[in-house]
TIMITOR-978881 format. One record per residue (C-alpha): chain; x, y, z; residue number from 1; residue in one letter. Coordinates in nm, 2 decimals, padded with zeros to 4 digits. Example, Ala and Ser with C-alpha at 12.3 -4.5 7.8 and 13.67 -1.06 7.14 Angstrom:
// TIMITOR-978881
["A" [01.23 -00.45 00.78] 1 "A"]
["A" [01.37 -00.11 00.71] 2 "S"]
This chain:
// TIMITOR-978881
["A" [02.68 07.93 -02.72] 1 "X"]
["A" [02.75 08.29 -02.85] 2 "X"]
["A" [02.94 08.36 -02.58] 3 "X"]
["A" [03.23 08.12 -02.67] 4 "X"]
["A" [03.41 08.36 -02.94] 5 "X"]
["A" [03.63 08.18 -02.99] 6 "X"]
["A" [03.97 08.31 -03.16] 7 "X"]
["A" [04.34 08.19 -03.19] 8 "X"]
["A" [04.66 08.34 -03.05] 9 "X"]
["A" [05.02 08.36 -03.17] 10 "X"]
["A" [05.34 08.42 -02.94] 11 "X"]
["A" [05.46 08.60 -03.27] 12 "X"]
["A" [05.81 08.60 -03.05] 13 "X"]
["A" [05.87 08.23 -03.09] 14 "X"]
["A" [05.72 08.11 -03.40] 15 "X"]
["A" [06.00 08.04 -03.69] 16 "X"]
["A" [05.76 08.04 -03.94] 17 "X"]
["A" [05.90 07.66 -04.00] 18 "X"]
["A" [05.52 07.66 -04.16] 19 "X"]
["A" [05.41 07.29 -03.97] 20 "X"]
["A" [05.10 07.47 -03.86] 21 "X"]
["A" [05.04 07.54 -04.24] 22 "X"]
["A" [05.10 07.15 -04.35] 23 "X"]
["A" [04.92 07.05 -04.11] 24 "X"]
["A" [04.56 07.27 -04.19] 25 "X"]
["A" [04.66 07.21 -04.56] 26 "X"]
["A" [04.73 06.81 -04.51] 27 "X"]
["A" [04.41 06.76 -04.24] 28 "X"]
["A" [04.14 06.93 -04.47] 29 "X"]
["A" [04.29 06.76 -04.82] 30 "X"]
["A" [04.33 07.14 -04.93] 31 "X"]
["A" [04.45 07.14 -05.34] 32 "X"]
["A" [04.73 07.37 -05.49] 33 "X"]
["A" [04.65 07.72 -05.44] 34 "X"]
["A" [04.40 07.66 -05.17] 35 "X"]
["A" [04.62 07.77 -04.83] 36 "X"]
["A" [04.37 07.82 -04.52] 37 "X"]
["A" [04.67 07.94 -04.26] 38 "X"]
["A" [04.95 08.09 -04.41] 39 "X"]
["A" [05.26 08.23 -04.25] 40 "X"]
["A" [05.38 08.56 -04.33] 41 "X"]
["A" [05.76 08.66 -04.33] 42 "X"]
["A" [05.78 09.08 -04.30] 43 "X"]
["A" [06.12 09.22 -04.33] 44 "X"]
["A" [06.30 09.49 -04.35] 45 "X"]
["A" [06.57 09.72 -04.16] 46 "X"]
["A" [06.82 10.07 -04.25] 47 "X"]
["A" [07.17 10.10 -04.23] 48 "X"]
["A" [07.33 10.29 -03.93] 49 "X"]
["A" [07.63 10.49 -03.90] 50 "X"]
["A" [07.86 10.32 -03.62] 51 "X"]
["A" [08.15 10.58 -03.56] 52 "X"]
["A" [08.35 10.55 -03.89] 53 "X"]
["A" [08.11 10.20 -04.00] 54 "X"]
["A" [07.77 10.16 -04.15] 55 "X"]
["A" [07.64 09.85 -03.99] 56 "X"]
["A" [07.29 09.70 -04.09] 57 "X"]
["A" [07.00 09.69 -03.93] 58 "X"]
["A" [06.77 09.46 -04.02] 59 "X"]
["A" [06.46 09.24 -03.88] 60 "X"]
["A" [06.28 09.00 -03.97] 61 "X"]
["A" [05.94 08.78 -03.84] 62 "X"]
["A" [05.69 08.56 -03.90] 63 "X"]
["A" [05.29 08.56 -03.83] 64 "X"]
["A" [05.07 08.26 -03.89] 65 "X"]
["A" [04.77 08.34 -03.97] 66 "X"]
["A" [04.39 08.21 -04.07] 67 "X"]
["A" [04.07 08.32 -04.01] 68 "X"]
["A" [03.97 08.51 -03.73] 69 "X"]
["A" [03.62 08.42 -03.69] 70 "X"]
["A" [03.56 08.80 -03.63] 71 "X"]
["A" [03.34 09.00 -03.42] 72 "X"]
["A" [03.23 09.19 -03.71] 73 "X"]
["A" [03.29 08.97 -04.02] 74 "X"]
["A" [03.27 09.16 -04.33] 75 "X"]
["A" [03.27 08.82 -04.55] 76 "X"]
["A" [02.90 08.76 -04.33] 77 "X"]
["A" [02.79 09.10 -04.42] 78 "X"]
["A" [02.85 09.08 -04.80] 79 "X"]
["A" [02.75 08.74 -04.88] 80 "X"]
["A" [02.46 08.74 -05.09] 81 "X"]
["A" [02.35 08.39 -05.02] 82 "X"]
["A" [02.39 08.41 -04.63] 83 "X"]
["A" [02.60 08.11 -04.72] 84 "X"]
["A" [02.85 08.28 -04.48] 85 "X"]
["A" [02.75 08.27 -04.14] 86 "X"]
["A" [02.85 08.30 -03.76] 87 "X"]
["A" [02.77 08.00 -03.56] 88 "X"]
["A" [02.65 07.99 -03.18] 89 "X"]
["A" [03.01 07.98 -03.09] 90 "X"]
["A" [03.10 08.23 -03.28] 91 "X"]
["A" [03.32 08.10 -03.59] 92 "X"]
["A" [03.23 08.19 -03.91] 93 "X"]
["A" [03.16 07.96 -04.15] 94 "X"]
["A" [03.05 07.85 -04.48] 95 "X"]
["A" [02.77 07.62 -04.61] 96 "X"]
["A" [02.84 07.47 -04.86] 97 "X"]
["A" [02.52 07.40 -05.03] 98 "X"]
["A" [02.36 07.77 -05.06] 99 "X"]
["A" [02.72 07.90 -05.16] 100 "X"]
["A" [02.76 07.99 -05.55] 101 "X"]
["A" [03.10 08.05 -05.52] 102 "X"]
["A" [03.08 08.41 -05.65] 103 "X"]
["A" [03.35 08.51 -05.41] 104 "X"]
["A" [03.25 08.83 -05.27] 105 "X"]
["A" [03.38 08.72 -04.96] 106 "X"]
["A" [03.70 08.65 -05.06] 107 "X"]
["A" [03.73 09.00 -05.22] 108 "X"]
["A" [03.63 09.17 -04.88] 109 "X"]
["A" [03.80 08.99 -04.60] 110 "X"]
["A" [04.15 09.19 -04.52] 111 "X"]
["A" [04.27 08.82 -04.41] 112 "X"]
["A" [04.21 08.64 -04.73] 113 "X"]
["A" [04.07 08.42 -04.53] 114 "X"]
["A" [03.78 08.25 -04.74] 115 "X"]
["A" [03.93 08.09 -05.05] 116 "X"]
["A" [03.76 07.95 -05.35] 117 "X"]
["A" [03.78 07.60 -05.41] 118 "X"]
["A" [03.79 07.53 -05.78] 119 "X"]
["A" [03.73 07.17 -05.73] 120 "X"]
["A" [03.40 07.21 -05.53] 121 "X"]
["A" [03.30 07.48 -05.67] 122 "X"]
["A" [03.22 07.71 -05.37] 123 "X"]
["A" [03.42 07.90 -05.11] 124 "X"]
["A" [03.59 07.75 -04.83] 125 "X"]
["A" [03.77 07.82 -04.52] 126 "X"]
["A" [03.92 07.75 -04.17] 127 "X"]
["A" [03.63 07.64 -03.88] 128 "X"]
["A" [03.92 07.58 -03.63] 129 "X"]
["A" [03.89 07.25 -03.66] 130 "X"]
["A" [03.47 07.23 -03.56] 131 "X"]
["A" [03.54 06.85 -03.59] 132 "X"]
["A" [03.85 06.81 -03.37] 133 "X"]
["A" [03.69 07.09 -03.11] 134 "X"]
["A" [03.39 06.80 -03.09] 135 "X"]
["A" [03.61 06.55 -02.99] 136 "X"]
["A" [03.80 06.71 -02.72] 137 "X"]
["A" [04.11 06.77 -02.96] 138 "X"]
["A" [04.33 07.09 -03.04] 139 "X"]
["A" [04.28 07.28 -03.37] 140 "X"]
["A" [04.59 07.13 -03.63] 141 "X"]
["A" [04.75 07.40 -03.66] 142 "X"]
["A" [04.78 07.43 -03.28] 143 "X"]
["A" [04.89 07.06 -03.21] 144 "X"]
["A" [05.13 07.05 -03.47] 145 "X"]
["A" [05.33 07.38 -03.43] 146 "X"]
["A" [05.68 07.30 -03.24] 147 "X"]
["A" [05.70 07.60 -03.06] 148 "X"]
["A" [05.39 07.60 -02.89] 149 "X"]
["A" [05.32 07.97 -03.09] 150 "X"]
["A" [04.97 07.86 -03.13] 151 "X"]
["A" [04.66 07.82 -02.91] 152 "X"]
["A" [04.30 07.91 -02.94] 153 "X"]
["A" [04.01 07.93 -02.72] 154 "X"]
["A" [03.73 08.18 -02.61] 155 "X"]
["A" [03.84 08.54 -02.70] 156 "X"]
["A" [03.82 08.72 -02.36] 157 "X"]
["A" [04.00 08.43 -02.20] 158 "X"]
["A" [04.29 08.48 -02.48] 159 "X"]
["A" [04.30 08.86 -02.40] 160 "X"]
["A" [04.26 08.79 -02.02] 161 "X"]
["A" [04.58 08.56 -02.06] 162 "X"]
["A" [04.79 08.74 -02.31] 163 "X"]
["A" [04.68 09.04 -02.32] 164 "X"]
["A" [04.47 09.28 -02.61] 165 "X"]
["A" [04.75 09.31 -02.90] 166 "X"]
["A" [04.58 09.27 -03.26] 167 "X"]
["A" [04.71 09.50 -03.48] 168 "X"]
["A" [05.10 09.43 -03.57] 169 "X"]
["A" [05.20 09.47 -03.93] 170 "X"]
["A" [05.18 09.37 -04.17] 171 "X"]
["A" [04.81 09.28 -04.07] 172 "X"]
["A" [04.55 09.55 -04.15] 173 "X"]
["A" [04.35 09.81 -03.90] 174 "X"]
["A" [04.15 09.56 -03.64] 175 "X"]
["A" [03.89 09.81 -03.71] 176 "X"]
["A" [03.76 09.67 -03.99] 177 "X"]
["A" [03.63 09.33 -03.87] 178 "X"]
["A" [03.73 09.32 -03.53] 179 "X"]
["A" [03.91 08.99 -03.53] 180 "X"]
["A" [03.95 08.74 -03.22] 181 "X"]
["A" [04.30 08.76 -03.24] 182 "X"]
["A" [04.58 08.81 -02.99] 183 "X"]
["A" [04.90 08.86 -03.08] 184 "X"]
["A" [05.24 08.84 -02.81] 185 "X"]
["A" [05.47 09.09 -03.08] 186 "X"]
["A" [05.78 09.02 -03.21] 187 "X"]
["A" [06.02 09.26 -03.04] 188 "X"]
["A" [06.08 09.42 -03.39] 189 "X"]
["A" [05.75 09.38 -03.46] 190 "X"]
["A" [05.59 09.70 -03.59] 191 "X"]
["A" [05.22 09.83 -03.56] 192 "X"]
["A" [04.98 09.82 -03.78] 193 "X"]
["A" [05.01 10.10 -04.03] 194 "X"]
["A" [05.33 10.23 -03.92] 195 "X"]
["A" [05.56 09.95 -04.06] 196 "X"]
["A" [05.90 10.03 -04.25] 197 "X"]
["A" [05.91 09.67 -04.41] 198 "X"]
["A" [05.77 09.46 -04.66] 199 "X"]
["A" [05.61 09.13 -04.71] 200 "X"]
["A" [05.95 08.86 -04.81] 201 "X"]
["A" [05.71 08.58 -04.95] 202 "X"]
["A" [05.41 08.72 -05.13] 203 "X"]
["A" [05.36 08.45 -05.33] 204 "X"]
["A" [05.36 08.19 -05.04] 205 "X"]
["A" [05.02 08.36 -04.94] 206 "X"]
């Protein structure tokens, strides 16, 4: 049912961005070269400071794993022009594969890059959280195979009720625009959304 909205969230304090969730989404959906549905951001950056007679550095540095968000407001549903993107009763977005034309529009619009074109099928794809693993009882991949536990996923108000309402922590853009079902635990030199002093380490990991 609708009311499921389901959503992921990441303890952004303890992931190492070791990337296992990454491998994992990349190795259980056969994804090819330049197809990446979770990616893991590095954002760094820091000044120097004047310590009595010394300038010491300070710098800072994390990680956030991300996918898609299966948003409240998911601009990739609202420009498709095939309706080939589309929520489902439980409230992930997905894509069918048969009235897609691959035209990417989607792609273009979502501030995640979440839906990614596959050149070998011809059409868009992207992350369902795992609609086949959810069926059997099982964890999304991503979730089961990060080490630190960062990962977990599950109805959006029970996420917020659990850890709380954070979604906007750079470098990920204004909430606003989709409203994602996304919670975030921040980094302690984690930065908010369009405030940050940093800059992306690994842009063309993702």
């Amino acid at each position: 049912m609708m009311s499921d909205n389901l959503g992921f969230y990441l303890d952004q304090s303890v992931c190492t961005g070791c990337k296992a969730c990454q491998i994992a989404c990349k190795d259980k959906h056969d994804l090819p070269v330049g197809v990446t549905w979770r990616r893991v951001v590095e954002y760094t950056g820091g000044t120097w400071q004047q310590d009595g007679d010394t300038m010491v550095p300070n710098v800072f540095s994390y990680y956030t794993s991300i996918a898609c968000n299966h948003c409240e407001d998911p601009i990739c549903v609202a420009v498709c022009p095939t309706t080939a993107m589309h929520k489902r009763e439980d409230g992930t977005v997905a894509v069918d594969p048969d009235k897609c034309v691959g035209c990417r529009y989607c792609e273009w619009a979502c501030p995640y890059s979440a839906p990614q074109y596959n050149p070998e099928l011809g059409h868009m794809t992207k992350c369902d959280l795992c609609a086949d693993y959810r069926s059997e009882g099982k964890n999304p991949a991503c979730v089961e195979a990060c080490p630190s536990r960062a990962l977990d996923w599950g109805p959006i108000d029970e996420l917020r009720a659990k850890y709380g309402t954070v979604d906007a922590v750079e470098p990920l853009p204004d909430p606003s625009i989709t409203r994602p079902h996304l919670v975030i635990t921040p980094h302690r030199d984690a930065q908010p959304t369009g405030s940050g002093t940093g800059e992306i380490a690994n842009p063309t990991e993702i």
